[in-house]
C-alpha positions as CSV (number, residue, x, y, z in Angstrom):
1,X,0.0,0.0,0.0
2,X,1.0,4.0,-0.6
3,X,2.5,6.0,2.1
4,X,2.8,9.5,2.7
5,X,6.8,10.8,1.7
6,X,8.6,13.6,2.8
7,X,12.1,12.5,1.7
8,X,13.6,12.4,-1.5
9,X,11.6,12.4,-5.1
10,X,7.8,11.4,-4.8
11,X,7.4,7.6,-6.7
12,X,3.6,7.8,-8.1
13,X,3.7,3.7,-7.2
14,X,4.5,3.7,-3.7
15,X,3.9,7.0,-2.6
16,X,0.9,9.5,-2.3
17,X,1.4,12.4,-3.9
18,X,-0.6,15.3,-5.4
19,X,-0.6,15.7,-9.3
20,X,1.9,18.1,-10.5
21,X,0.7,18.3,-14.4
22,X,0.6,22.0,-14.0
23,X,4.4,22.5,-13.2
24,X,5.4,20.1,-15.6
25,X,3.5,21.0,-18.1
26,X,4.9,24.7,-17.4
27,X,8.2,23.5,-18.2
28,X,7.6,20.5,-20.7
29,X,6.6,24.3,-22.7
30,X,9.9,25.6,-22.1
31,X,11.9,22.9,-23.1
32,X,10.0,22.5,-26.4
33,X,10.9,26.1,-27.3
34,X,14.5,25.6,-26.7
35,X,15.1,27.6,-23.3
36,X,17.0,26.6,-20.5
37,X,15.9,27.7,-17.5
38,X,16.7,27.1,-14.0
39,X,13.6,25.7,-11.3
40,X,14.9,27.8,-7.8
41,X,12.7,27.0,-5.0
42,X,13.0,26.7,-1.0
43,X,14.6,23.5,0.2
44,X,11.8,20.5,-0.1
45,X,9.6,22.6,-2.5
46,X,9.4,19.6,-5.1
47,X,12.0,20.3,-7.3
48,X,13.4,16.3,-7.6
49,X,10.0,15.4,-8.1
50,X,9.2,18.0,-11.0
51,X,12.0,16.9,-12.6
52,X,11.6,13.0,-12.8
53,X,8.2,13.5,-14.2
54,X,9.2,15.8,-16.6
55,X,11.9,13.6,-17.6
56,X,9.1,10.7,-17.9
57,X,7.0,13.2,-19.8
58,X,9.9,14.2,-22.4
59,X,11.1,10.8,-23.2
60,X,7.7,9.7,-24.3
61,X,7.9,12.5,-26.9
62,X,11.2,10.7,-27.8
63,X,13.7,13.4,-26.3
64,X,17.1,12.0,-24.7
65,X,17.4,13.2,-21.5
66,X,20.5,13.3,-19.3
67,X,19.6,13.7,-15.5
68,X,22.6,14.5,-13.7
69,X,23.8,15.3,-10.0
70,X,26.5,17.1,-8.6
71,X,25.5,15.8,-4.6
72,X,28.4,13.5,-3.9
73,X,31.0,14.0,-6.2
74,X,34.7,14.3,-5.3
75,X,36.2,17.6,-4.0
76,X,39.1,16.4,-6.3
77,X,36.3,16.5,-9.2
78,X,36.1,20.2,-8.8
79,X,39.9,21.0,-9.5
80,X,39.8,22.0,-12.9
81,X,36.9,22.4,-15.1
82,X,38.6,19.9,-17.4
83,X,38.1,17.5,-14.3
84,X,34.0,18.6,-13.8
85,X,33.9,17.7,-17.1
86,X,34.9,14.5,-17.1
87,X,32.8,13.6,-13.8
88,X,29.8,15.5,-15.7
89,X,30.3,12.9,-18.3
90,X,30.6,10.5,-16.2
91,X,27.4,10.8,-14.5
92,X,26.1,11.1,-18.2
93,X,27.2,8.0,-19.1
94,X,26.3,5.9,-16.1
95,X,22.7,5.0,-16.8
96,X,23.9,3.2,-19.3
97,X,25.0,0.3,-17.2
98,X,21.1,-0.1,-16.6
99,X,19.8,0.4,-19.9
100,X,17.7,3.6,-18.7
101,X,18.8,6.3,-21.5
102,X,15.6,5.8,-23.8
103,X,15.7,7.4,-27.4
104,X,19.9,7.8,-27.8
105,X,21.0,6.3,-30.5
106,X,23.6,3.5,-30.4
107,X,26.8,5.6,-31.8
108,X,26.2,8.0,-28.8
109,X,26.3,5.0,-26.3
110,X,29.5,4.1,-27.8
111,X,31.0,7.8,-27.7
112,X,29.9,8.3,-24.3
113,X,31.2,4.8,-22.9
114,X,34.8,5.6,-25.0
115,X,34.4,9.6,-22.9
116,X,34.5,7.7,-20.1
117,X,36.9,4.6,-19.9
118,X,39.9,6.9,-21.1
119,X,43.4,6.5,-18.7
120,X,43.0,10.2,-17.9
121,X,40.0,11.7,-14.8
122,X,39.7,14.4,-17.0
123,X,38.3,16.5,-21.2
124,X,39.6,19.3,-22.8
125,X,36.9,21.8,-23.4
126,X,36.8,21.6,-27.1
127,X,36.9,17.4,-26.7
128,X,33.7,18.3,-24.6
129,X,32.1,20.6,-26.9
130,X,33.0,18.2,-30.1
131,X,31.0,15.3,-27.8
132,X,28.2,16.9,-26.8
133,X,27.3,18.2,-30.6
134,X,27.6,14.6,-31.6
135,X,25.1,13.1,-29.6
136,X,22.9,16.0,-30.4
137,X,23.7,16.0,-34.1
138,X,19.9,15.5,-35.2
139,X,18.8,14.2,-31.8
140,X,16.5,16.1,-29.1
141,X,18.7,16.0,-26.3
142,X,18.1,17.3,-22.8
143,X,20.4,18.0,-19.9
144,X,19.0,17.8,-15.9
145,X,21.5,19.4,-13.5
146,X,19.3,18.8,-9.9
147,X,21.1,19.7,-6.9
148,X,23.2,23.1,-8.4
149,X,23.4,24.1,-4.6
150,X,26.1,21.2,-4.1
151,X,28.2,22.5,-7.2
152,X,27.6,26.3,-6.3
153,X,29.8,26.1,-3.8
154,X,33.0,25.3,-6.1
155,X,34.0,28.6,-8.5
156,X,35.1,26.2,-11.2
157,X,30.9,25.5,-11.6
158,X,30.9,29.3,-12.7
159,X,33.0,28.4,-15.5
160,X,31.4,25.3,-16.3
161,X,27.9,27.2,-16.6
162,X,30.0,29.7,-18.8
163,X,30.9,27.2,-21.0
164,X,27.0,25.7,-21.0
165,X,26.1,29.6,-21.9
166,X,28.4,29.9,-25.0
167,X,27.7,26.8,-26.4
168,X,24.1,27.7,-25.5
169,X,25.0,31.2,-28.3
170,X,26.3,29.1,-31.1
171,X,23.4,27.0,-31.2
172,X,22.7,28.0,-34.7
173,X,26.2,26.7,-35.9
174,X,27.1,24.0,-34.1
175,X,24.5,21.3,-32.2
176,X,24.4,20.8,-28.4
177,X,21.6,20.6,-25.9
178,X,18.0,21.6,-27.0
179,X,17.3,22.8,-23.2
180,X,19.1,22.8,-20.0
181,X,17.7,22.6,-17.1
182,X,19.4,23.4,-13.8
183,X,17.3,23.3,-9.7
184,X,18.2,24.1,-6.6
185,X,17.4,26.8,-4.3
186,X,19.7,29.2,-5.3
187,X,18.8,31.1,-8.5
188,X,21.9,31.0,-10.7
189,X,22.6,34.7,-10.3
190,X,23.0,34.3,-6.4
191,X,25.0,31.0,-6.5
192,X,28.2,33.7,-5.9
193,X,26.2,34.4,-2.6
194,X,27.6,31.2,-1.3
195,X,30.9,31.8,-2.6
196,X,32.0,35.2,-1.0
197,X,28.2,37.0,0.9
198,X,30.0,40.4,1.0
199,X,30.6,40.5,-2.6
200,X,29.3,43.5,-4.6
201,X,29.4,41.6,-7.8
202,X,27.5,38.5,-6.6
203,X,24.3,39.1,-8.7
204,X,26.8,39.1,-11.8
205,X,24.8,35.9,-13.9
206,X,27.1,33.6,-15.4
207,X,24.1,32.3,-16.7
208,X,22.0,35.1,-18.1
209,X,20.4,33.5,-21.2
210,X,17.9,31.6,-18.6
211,X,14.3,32.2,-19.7
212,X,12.1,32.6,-16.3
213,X,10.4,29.9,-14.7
214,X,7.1,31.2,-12.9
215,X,4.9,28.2,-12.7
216,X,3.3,28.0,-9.0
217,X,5.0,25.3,-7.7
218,X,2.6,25.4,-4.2
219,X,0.1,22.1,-3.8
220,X,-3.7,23.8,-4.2
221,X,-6.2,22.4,-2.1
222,X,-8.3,20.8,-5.4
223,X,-4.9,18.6,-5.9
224,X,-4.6,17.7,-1.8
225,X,-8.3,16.6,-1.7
226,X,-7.4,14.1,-5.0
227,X,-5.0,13.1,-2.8
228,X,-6.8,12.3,-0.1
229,X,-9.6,10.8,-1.5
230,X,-7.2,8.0,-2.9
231,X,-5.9,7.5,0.6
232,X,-9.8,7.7,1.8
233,X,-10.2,4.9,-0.4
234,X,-7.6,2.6,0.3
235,X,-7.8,2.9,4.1
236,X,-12.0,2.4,3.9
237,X,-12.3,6.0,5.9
238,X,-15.0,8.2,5.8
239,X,-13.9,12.0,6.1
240,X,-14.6,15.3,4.3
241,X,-11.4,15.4,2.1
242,X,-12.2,18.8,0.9
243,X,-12.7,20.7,4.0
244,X,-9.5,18.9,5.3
245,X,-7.2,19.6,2.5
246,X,-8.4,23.1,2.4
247,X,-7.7,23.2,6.4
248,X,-3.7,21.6,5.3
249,X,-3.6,24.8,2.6
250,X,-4.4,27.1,5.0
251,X,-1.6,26.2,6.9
252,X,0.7,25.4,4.5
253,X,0.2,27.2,1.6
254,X,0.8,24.0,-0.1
255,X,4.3,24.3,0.5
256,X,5.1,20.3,-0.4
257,X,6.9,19.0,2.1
258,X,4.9,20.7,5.2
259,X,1.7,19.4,3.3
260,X,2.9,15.6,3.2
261,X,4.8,15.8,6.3
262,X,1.1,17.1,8.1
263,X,-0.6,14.0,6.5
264,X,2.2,11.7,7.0
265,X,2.0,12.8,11.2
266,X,-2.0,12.5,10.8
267,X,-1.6,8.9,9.4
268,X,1.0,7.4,11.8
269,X,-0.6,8.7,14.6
270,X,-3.8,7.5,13.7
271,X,-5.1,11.1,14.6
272,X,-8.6,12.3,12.9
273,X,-8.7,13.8,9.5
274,X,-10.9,16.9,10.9
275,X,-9.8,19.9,12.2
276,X,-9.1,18.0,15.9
277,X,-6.2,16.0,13.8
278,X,-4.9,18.6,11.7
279,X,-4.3,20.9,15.1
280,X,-2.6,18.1,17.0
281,X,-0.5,17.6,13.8
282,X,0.5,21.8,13.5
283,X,1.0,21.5,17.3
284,X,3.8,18.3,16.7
285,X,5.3,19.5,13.9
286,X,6.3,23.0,15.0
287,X,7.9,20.7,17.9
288,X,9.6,18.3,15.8
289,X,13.7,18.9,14.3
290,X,13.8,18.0,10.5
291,X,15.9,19.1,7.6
292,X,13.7,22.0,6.3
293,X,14.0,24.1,9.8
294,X,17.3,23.5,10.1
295,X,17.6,25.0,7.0
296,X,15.7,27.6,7.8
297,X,17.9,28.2,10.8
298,X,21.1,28.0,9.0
299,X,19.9,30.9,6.6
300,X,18.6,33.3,9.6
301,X,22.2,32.4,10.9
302,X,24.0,33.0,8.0
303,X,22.0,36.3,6.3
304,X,20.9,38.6,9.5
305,X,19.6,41.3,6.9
306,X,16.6,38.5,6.3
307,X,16.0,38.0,10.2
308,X,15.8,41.7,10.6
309,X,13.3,42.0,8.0
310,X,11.2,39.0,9.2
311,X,11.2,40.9,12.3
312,X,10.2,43.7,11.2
313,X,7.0,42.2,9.6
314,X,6.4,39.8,11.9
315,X,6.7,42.4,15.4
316,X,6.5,45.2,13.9
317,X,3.7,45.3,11.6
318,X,5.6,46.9,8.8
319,X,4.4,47.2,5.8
320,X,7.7,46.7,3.7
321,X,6.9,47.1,0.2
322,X,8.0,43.7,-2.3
323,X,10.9,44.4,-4.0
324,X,12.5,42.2,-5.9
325,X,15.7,44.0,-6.3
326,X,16.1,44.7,-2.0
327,X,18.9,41.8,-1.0
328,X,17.5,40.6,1.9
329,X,13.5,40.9,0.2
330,X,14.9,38.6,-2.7
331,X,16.8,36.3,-0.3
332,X,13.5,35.6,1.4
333,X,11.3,35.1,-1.4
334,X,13.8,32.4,-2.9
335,X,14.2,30.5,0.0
336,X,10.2,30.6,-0.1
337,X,10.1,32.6,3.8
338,X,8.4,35.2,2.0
339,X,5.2,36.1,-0.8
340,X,4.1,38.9,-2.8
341,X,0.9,39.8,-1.2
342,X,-0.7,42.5,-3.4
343,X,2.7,44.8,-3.5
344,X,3.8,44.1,0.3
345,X,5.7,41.3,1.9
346,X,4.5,38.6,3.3
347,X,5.4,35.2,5.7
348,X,4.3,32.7,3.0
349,X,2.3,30.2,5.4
350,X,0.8,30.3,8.7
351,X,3.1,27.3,9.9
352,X,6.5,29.2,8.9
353,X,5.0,31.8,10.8
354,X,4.4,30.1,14.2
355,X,7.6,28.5,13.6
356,X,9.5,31.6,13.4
357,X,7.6,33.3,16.4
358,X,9.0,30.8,18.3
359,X,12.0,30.9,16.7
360,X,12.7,34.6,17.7
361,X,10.9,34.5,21.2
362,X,13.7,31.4,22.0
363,X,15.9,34.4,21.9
364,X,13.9,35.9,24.7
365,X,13.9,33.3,27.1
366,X,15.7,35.7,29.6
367,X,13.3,37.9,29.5
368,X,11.1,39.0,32.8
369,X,8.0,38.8,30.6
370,X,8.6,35.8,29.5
371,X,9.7,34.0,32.9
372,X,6.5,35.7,34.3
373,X,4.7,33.4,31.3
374,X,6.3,30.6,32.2
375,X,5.7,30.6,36.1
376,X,1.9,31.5,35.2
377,X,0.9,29.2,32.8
378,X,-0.5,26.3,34.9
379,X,-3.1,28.4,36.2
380,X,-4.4,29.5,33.1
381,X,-5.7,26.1,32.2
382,X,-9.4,25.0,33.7
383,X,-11.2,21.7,32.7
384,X,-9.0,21.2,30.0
385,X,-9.9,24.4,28.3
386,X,-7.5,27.9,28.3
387,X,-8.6,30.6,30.3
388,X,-8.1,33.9,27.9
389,X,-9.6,36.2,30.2
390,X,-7.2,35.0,33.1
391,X,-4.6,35.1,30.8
392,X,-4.9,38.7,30.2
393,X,-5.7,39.4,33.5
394,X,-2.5,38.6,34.5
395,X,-0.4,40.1,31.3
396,X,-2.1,43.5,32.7
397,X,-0.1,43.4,36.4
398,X,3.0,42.2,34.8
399,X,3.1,44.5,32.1
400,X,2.2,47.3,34.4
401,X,5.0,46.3,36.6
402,X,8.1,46.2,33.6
403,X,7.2,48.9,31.9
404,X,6.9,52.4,32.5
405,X,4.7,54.9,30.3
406,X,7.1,58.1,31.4
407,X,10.2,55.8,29.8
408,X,9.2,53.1,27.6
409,X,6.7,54.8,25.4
410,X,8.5,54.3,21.9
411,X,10.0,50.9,22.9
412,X,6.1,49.4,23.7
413,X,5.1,50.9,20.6
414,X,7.4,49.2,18.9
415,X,7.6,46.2,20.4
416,X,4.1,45.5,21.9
417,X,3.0,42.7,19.5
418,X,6.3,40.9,20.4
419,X,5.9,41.7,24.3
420,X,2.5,40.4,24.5
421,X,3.7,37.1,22.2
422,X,6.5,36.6,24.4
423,X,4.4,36.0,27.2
424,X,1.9,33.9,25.7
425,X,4.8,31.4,23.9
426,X,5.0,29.8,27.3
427,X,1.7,29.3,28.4
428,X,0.9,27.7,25.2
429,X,3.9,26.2,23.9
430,X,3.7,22.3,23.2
431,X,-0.5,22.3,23.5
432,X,-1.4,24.9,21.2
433,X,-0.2,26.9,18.3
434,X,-1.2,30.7,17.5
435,X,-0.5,32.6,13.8
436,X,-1.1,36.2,13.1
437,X,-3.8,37.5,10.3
438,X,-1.8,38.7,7.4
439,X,-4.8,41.0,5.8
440,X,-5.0,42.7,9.6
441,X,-1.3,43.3,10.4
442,X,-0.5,46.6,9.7
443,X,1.9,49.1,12.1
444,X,-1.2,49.7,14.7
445,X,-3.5,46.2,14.5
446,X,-2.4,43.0,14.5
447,X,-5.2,40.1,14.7
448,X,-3.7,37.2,17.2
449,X,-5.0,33.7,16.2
450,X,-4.9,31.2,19.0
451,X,-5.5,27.3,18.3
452,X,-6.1,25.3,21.9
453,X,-7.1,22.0,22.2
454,X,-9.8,22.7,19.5
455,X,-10.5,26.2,20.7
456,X,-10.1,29.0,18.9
457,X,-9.5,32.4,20.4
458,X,-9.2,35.9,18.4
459,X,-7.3,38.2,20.6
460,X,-6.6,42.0,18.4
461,X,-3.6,44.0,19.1
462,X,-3.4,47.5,18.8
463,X,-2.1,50.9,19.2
464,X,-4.1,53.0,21.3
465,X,-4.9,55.7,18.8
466,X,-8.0,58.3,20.5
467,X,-11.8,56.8,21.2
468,X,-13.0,57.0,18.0
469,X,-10.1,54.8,16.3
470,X,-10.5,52.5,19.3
471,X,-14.7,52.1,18.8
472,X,-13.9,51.3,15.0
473,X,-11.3,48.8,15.8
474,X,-14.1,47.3,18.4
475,X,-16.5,47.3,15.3
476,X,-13.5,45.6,13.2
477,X,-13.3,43.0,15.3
478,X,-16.8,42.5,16.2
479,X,-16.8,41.8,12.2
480,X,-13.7,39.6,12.0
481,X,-15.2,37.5,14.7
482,X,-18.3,36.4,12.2
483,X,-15.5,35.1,9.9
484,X,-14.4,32.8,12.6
485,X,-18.1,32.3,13.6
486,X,-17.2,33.0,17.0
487,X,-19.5,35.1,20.0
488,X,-16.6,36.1,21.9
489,X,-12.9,37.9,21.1
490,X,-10.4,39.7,23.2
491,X,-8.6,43.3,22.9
492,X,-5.0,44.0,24.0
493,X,-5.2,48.0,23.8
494,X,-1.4,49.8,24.7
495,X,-2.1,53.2,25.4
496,X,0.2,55.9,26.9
497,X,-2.0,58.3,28.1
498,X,-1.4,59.1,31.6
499,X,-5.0,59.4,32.8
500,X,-5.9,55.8,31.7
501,X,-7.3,53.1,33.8
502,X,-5.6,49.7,33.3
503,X,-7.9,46.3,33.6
504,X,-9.9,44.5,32.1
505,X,-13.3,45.4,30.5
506,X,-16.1,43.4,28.8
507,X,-17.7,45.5,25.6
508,X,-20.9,43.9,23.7
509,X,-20.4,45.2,20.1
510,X,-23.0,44.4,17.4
511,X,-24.0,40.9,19.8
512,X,-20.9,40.1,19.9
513,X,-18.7,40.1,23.4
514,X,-15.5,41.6,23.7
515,X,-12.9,41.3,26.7
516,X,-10.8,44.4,26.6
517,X,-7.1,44.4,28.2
518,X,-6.1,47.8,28.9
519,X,-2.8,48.4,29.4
């Protein structure tokens, strides 16, 4: 029977997966009109996948493709280019052992296996060039390079993709590849990122005759629920696959490996596929270690100019305009942290959110607010169920006591979303999970989601901004609370004016009730 995968390329035999037609039929297109191109997505976006189907797809239109990997090769390989060369043949070549190069002709076999059994590790450049237009005389022949990431680290791969590039411009003259097609997460213009970071020139392409590959990549909710209903089936179940998979896009975004990785926890755990399931799930992957946030990890590490930013959005409430030319902006967006949402930046997916709130609060562990948290969240908890009200009942006296209007003015403005966050990361941390509202995060609101064992709680921060602001922002959320078809939300007002009256106050606004923290 099928299983859920979340490593290495999806097997449409053994593993459940959600068609893909539409990515590679997006670049089945581009190969057929002779561009190479380059599929750059964040780590475990699909990439491996995409390309073994396409592969699949192209030789049954009697193309000859080569799919080839740089992951594992010799540091020695990477000495010269005349050596890459010979180990790029080399992993050309060695499908034929296995009799898995459909459509090439037999004088190419016996080219390529002569390439390869020479005395010498290594081809001249023009010995290359003269084999490649061989095999390609009157042939379509494609080229795979998966895995660029592992060769980007080596400069000699520069000049190997410069050698790609001009036979790419002779075309016309002399045969050689009909496409090439290179993945990894770094787009070819940034691979010098990995070489030297501080480098002006580092956006210098050595590879700038790639046509653009936009195809969404993401898993839709239409393709989860096919999914889903073939698992349905084969495990006799009876569940609403549509409402769940669009539940899994919500949090995901379809991001691929976060999709299969939910499912994959849901299934082994033998938790319900309802909402119930799908929280317990969020709740133990955002707990769990696997390669994708370690990844994640190693780039805030490594480029604190995309932390920063991610801050920015995420405590701030920024509004920082998409560019695609800002650095840090297009950093974030290729490693899939980040979305254009309608001209502003955006966290791609409510679990990468959640993840990185906890990420960043981790840093404030030391923190009085967040000790006060931690020694109060046991009594925040009554018949299984959180006690919101409590909860900011008690944010109200700590606050109070850390911070001081006549002092910390600026700095709460600033920083109250992440003050208020702080606190609650302890009292709900391993049991529920909480994401913030995108279309309602702005530099004075910020809608707090809060998932509980099954409860749901809507709690609005805001800048304290005069009555009549305040009464709409009642009104706002009195209306955001229909969406969630909830009776009840909460209101974490900062205000600095010296007459005001801290505590808690309950508000009825258009039926609904609203708790009011004051502080």
């Amino acid at each position: 029977m099928k299983r859920f995968n979340t490593t290495g390329k999806m097997i449409a035999a053994w593993h459940y997966m959600v068609p893909i037609d539409r990515q590679v039929n997006a670049a089945a297109r581009l190969v057929e009109d002779n561009m190479y191109f380059c599929i750059n997505r964040g780590r475990q976006y699909g990439k491996t996948t995409t390309l073994a189907f396409l592969k699949e797809h192209l030789e049954k239109q009697g193309y000859v493709v080569f799919s080839i990997s740089f992951e594992g090769l010799a540091d020695s390989t990477y000495e010269s280019l005349e050596s890459l060369l010979y180990g790029s043949v080399a992993r050309m070549a060695f499908p034929l052992k296995w009799n898995t190069l459909p459509n090439l002709s037999e004088a190419s076999v016996r080219l390529l296996n002569e390439a390869v059994t020479q005395k010498q590790d290594s081809i001249k450049v023009d010995d290359f060039s003269m084999l490649i237009a061989s095999i390609c005389n009157n042939n379509k022949v494609v080229m795979f390079i998966d895995e660029v990431d592992q060769a980007g680290n080596y400069p000699v791969f520069i000049k190997f993709l410069g050698l790609l590039r001009s036979m790419y411009l002779s075309r016309d003259q002399i045969p050689t590849f009909q496409s090439v097609v290179l993945a990894g997460v770094y787009d070819i213009k940034n691979l010098k990122l990995k070489l030297r970071p501080e480098d002006q020139h580092q956006y210098n392409s050595p590879w700038n005759i790639a046509a653009p590959f936009d195809a969404d990549m993401s898993l839709h909710a239409d393709g989860i629920a096919a999914m889903l209903s073939e698992y349905k089936q084969d495990h006799q179940l009876e569940f609403d696959e549509r409402s769940v998979a669009q539940m899994i896009y919500d949090y995901t975004s379809g991001y691929p490996f976060l999709v299969s990785r939910l499912c994959q926890i849901i299934d082994e755990n033998s938790y319900t596929w309802d909402k119930e399931g799908i929280l317990k799930a969020v709740n133990q992957l955002l707990k769990e270690n696997n390669t994708l946030f370690d990844d994640i990890t190693k780039n805030l590490t490594q480029f604190p100019g995309l932390a920063n930013i991610l801050k920015a959005i995420l405590y701030g409430g920024q509004r920082i305009a998409y560019n695609y030319y800002d650095k840090d902006i297009n950093l974030a967006s290729m490693f899939n942290f980040v979305y254009d949402n309608h001209g502003a930046t955006a966290v791609s997916s409510r679990i990468l959110e959640t993840w990185l709130y906890n990420y960043f609060s981790s840093e404030e562990r030391s923190s009085t607010i967040y000790k006060n948290g931690e020694a109060d969240k046991n009594q925040f908890i009554r018949d299984g169920h959180l006690d919101m009200r409590h909860l900011l009942e008690r944010f109200v006296v700590h606050f109070n006591e850390i911070y001081r209007p006549e002092k910390d003015n600026k700095f709460v403005e600033e920083n109250g979303r992440k003050i208020f966050l702080t606190y609650l990361r302890p009292i709900i941390n391993g049991i529920g999970n909480y994401y913030c509202e995108a279309q309602t995060r702005d530099l004075t609101r910020t809608d707090v989601v809060v998932d509980y064992l099954g409860q749901q709680f809507v709690v609005e921060l805001k800048i304290w901004r005069g009555n009549s602001y305040h009464e709409r922002g009642e009104q706002q959320l009195a209306d955001y609370l229909d969406f969630y078809h909830l009776k009840k939300g909460y209101l974490v007002s900062f205000c600095f004016n010296k007459e005001k009256q801290s505590g808690i106050y309950d508000v009825i606004v258009a039926e609904k009730q609203i708790v009011e923290a004051l502080v």
